[in-house]
C-alpha positions as CSV (number, residue, x, y, z in Angstrom):
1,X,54.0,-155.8,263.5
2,X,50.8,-156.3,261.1
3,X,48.1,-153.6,260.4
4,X,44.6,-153.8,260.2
5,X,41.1,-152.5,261.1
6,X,38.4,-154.0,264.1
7,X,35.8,-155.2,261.9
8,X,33.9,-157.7,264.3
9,X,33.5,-157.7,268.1
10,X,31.3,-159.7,270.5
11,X,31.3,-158.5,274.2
12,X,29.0,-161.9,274.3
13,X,31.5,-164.0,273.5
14,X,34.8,-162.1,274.1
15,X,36.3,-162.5,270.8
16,X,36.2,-159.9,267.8
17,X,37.8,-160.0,263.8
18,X,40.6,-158.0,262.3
19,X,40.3,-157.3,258.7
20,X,44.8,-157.2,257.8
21,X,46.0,-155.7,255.0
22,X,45.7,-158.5,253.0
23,X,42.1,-158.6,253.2
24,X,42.9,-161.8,255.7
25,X,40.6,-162.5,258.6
26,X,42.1,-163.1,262.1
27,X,40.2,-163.4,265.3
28,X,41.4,-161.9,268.5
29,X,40.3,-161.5,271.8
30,X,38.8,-159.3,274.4
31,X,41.1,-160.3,277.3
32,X,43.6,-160.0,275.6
33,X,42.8,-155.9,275.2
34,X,45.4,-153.2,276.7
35,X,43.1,-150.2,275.2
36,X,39.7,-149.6,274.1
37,X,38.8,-150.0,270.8
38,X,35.6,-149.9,268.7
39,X,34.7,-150.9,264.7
40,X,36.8,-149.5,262.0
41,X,40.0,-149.1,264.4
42,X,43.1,-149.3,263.0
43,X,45.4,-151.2,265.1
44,X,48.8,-152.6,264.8
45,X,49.2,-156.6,266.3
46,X,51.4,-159.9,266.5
47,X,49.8,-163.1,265.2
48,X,50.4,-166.1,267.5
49,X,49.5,-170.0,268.0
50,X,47.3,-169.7,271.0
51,X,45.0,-172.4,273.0
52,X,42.4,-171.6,270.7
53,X,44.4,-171.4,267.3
54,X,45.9,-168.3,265.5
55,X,44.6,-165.3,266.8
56,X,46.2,-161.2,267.0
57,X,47.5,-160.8,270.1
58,X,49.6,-157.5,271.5
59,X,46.8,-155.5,270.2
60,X,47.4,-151.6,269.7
61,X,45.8,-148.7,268.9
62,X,46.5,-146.9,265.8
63,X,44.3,-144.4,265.4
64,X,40.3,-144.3,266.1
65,X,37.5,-144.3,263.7
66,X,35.6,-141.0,263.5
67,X,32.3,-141.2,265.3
68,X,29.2,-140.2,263.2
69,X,26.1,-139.2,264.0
């Protein structure tokens, strides 16, 4: 499994972007969601060839970024 961190999502649209390790780009998307997550999550994932291109799919929760006020 890859690592990375949420650094984009669009409830509008129903996709969001993880950031890898690698500084690479991948899009994912909502439906595809087991758990909540928010920005700056750090989530483990599986990149496939979907409908709609490459996207992270089996999308996990890591750990959660700390909320600030």
């Amino acid at each position: 499994m890859r690592k990375g961190t949420i650094c984009y999502v669009d409830q509008n649209s129903g996709h969001g972007i993880i950031k890898d390790e690698n500084e690479q780009k991948i899009q994912f998307f909502l439906m595809e969601l087991k758990e909540e997550i928010r920005l700056n999550d750090e989530i483990s994932f599986e990149i496939e060839l979907t409908a709609r291109g490459l996207a992270a799919t089996k999308i996990h929760l890591v750990s959660t970024a700390e909320l600030t006020s």
